[in-house]
Residue frames relative to the residue before (quaternion, step in Angstrom):
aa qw qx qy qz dx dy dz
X 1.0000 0.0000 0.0000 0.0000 0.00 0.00 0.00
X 0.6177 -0.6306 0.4060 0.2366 3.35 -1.26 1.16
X 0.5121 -0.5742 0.4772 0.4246 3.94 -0.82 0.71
X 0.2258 -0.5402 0.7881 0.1900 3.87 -1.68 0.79
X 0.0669 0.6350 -0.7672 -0.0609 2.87 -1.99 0.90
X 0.0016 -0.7096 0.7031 -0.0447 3.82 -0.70 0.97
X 0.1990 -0.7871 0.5777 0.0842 2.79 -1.57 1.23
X 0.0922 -0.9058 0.3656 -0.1933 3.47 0.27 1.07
X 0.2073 -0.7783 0.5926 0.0113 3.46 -1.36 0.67
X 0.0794 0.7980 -0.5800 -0.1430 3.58 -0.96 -0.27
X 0.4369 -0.0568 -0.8174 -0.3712 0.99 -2.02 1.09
X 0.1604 -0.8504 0.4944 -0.0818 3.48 -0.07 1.16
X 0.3971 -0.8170 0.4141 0.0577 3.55 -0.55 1.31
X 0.6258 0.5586 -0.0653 0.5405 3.03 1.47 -1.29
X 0.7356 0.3716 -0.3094 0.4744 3.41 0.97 -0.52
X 0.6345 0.5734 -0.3268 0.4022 3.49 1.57 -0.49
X 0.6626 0.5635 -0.2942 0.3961 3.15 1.54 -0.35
X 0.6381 0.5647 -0.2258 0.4723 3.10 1.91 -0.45
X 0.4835 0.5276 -0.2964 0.6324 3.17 1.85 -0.08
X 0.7756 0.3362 -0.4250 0.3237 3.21 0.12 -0.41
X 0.5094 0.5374 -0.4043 0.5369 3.54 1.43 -0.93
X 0.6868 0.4114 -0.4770 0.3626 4.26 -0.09 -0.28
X 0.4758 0.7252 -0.3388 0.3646 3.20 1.68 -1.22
X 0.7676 0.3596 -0.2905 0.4440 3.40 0.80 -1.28
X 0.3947 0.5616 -0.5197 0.5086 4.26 1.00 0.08
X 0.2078 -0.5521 0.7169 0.3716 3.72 0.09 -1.00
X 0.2393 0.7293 -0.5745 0.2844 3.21 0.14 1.54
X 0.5562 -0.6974 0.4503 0.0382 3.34 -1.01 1.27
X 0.3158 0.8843 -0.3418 0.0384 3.65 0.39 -0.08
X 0.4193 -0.7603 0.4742 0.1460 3.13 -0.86 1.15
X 0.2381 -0.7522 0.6140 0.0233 3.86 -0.32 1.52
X 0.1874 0.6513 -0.7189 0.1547 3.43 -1.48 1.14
X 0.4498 -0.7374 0.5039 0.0016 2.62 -0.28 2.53
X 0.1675 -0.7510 0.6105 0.1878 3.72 -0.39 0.67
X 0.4742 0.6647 -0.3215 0.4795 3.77 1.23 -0.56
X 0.7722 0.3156 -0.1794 0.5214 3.97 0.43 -0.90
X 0.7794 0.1700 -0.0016 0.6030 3.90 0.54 -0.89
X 0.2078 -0.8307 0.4977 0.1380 3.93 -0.49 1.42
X 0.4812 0.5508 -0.5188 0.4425 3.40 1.48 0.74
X 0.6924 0.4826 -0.4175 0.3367 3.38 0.33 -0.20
X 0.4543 0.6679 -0.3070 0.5033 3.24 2.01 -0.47
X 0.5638 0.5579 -0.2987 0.5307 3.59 0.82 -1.26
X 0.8522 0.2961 -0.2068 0.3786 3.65 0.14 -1.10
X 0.4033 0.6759 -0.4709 0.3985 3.09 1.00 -0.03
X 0.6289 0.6723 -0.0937 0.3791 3.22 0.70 -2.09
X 0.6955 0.4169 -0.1584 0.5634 3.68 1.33 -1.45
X 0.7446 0.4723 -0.1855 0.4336 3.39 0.69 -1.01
X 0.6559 0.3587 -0.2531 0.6141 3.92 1.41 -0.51
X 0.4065 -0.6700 0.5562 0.2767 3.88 0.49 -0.31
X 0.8301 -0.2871 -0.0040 0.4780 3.21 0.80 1.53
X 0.3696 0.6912 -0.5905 0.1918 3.92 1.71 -1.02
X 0.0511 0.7723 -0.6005 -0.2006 3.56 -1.54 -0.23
X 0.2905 0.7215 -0.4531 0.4356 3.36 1.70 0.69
X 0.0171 0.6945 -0.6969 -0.1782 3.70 -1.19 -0.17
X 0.4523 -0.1273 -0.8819 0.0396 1.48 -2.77 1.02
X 0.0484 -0.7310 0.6768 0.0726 3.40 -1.12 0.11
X 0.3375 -0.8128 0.4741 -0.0263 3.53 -0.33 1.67
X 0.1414 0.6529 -0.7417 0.0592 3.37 -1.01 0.98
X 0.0606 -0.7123 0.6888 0.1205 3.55 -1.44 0.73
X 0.7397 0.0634 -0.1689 0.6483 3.71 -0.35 1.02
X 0.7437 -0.1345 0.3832 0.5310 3.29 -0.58 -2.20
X 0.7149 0.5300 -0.2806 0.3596 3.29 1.31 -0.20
X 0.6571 -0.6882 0.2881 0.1072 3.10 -0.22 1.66
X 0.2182 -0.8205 0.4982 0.1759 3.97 0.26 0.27
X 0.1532 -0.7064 0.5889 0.3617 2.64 0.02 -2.10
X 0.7292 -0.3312 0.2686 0.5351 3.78 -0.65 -0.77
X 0.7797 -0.4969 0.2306 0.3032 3.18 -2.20 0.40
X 0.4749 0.6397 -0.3777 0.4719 3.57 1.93 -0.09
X 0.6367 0.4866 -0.2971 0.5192 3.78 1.03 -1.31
X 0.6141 0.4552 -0.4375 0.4736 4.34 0.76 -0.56
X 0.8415 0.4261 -0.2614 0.2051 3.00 0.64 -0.79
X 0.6297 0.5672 -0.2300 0.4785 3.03 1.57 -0.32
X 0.5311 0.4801 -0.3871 0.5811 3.37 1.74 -0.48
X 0.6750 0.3791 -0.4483 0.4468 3.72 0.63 -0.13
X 0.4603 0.5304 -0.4999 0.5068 4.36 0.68 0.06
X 0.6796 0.4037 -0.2672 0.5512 3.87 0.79 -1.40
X 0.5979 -0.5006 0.5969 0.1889 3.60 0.00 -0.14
X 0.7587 0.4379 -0.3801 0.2968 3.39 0.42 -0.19
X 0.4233 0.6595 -0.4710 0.4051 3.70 1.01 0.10
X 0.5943 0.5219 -0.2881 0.5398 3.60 0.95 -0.53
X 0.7226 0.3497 -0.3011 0.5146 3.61 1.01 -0.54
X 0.5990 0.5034 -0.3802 0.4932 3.88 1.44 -0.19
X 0.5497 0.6506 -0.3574 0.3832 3.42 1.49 -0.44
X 0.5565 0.7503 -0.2633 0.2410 3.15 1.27 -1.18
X 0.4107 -0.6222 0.5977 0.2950 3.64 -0.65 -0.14
C-alpha cells in the first residue's frame, strides 16, 4: 500500500473524518500538523500550489486534495486504486 500523507491541524473536523475513512483501508498515515511546526505549513503551500485549507491529501506522489476529493474518490472507487502499489 501506497504512503498517506495528510496535512492537518486540530482541531479540525474534516481531517478527522478523513482519518477515520483511511482508518477503515488499514491505512497508515503520515500526520504533519501544520498548526505545531510552520515548516510543514511552508510545505504544504509548495506541495498543493498555494491550498491553505487542511487535510491536504497526498497518496505516494499523487496529490488528492481535501477531505471532499477522499471522499468522493472513495464513492468512485478509485482511492482503492491510489492505494494500490
Amino acid at each position: 500500500m501506497k504512503k498517506v500523507t495528510m496535512y492537518t491541524g486540530d482541531p479540525c473536523p474534516y481531517c478527522s473524518a478523513a482519518k477515520a475513512l483511511l482508518k477503515t483501508k488499514n491505512v497508515e498515515i503520515e500526520e504533519k500538523d501544520i498548526w505545531v511546526d510552520p515548516a510543514n505549513a511552508k510545505e504544504m503551500l509548495q506541495r498543493t500550489n498555494g491550498a491553505r485549507t487542511i487535510p491536504q491529501i497526498f497518496i505516494g506522489n499523487h496529490y488528492i486534495g481535501g477531505n471532499d476529493k477522499l471522499q468522493e474518490a472513495n464513492k468512485t472507487g478509485k482511492l482503492d486504486e491510489f492505494l494500490k502499489d
